[in-house]
N, C-alpha and C positions, 0 to 999 in steps of 0.2 A: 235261487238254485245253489248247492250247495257245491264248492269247487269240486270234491270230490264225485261228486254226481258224472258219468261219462254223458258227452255229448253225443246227440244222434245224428246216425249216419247223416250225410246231406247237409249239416251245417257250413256255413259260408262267414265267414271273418273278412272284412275289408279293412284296409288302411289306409288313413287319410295320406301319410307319407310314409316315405322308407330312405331312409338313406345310410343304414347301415345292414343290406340282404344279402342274402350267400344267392352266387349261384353254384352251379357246379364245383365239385372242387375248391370251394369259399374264393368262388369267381364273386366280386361286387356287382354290385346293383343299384344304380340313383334314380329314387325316382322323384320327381319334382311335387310340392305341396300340391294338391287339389288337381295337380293337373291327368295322371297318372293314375291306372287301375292296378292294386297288388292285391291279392286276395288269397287266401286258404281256403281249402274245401278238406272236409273229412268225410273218407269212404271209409267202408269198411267191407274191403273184399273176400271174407273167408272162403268162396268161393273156387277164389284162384291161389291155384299151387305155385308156391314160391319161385319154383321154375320159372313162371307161365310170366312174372312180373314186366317184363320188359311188354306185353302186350295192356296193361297199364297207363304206359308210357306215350302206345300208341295211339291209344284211344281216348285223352288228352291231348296231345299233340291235333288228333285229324279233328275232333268237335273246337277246339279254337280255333284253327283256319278255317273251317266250314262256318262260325260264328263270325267271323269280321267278315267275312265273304259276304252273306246274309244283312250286318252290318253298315257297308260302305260298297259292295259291289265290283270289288276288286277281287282278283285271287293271290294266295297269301304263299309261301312254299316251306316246309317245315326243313330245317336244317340239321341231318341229325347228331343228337335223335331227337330233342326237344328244345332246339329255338325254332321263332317265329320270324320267317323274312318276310320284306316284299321287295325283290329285286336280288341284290347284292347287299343290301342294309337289315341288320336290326331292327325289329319293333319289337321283341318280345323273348321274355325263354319262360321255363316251367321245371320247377325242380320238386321231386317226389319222395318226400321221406317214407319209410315202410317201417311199421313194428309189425315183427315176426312171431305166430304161437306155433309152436312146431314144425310141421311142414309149410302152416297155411299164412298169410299175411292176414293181422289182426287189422289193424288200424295202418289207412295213408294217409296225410297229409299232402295235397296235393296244392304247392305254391304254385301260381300264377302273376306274373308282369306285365304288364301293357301300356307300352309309346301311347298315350292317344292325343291328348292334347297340350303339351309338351314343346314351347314354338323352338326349342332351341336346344344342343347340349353341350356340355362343355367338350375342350379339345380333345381330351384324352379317351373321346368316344365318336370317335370319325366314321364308325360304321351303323351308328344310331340311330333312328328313325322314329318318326309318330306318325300319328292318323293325320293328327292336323297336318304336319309339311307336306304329306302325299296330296291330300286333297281339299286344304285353304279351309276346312272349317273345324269348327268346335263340336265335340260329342256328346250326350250325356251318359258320364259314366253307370248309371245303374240302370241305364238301357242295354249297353256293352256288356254287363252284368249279367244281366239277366240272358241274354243269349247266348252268352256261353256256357250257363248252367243249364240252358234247356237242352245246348247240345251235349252236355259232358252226360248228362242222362238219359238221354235216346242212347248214345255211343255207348254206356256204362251197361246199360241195359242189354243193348245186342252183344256186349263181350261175358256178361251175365248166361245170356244165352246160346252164348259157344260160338257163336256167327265169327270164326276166326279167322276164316279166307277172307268175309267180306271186310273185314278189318283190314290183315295184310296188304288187301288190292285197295282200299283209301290211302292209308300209309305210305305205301309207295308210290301213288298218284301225285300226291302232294310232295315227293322226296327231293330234296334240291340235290342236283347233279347227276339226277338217275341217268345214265346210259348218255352220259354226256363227258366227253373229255375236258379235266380240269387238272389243276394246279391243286399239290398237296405237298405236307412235311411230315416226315415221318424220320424219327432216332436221327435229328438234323440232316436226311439225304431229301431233296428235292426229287420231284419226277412228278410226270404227265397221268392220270389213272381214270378208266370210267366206272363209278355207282356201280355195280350191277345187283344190290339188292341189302337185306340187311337180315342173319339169322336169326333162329328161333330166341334166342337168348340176347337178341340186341345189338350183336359184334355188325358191324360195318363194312360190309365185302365191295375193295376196290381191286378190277384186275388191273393188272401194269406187263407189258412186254409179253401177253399170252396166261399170268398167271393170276389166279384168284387170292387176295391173301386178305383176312381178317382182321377187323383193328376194333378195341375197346377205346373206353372214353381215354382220352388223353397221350391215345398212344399214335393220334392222325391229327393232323391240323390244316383245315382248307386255307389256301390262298387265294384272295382274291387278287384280280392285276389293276 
């Protein structure tokens, strides 16, 4: 195939290791040789209005925790907008790169990480987690594979076909700390706030003391205790 050749929709890239990934915000990413699942998937959503992107996000997010669920038989809680908990720990995030042709998004690249068998990490990752420490055993990663791709394409498909509430109501099922009073940081003032949902455009609505107020990536940070 010739490099210039564009790849089709649906293609899947795995890597045996990673130990120099961006997350967020060129947040790092280790994932250990052979033990770990990193992967890229290329959409291509013309579909959906540049707007509409953060519903992208969603529908990644909710086919991976439905895919380890399915998986290992646990339930998983999306942290938002796109890591992967189970508990209070890290197993995983998802980071989305977007080329844009005019209003419409041409090409995503959708990264995916996953803790799976993984017995250990280092210090400087205290809230880390894998499959194996939750539940003593080993996976095979291109079982874990493949079921997330079967659900990123059911899920791709119903946002394909507009199904945008039944989205929103997964999303928020899965949303860690929906309608639950927690610990947060925000412009270094601490306070107590609950989830109450997350707008059309992705913003993060926590109230605090009666008031609803909105927060973009970077501009909230969960505490755990």
């Amino acid at each position: 195939m010739s490099n210039s050749e564009p790849l089709p929709e649906g293609t899947v890239i795995m890597a045996e290791e990673q130990y120099a990934g961006r997350g967020q915000y060129k947040n790092g990413w280790f994932a250990e040789k052979g033990n770990n699942l990193t992967i890229s998937i290329l959409l291509k959503p013309l579909f959906l209005p540049l707007n509409d992107q953060f519903q992208l996000t969603q529908v990644v997010s909710i086919a991976t925790v439905k895919a380890l669920k399915q998986t290992s038989g646990l339930s998983y809680q999306i942290k938002w907008p796109n890591d992967i908990y189970y508990g209070e720990k890290k197993l995983g995030g998802i980071l989305i790169e977007n080329s844009v042709q005019g209003k419409r998004i041409n090409n995503s690249v959708i990264g995916i990480g996953l803790n799976v068998n993984q017995p250990q990490f280092p210090e400087n990752l205290p809230r880390a987690v894998s499959l194996k420490q939750i539940l003593q055993r080993d996976y095979d990663l291109k079982a874990v594979l493949s079921e997330i791709c079967r659900h990123i394409e059911a899920w791709y498909l119903k946002l394909k076909a507009g199904k945008t509430d039944e989205i929103n109501i997964a999303y928020l099922d899965r949303l860690l700390g929906l309608n639950e009073e927690r610990r947060y940081r925000s412009e270094e003032e601490t306070y107590r706030g609950v989830i109450k949902g997350v707008d059309h455009s992705g913003l993060l609505e926590i109230q605090t003391n009666g008031i609803i107020k909105k927060y973009n990536l970077k501009e909230v940070e969960f505490l755990f205790d």
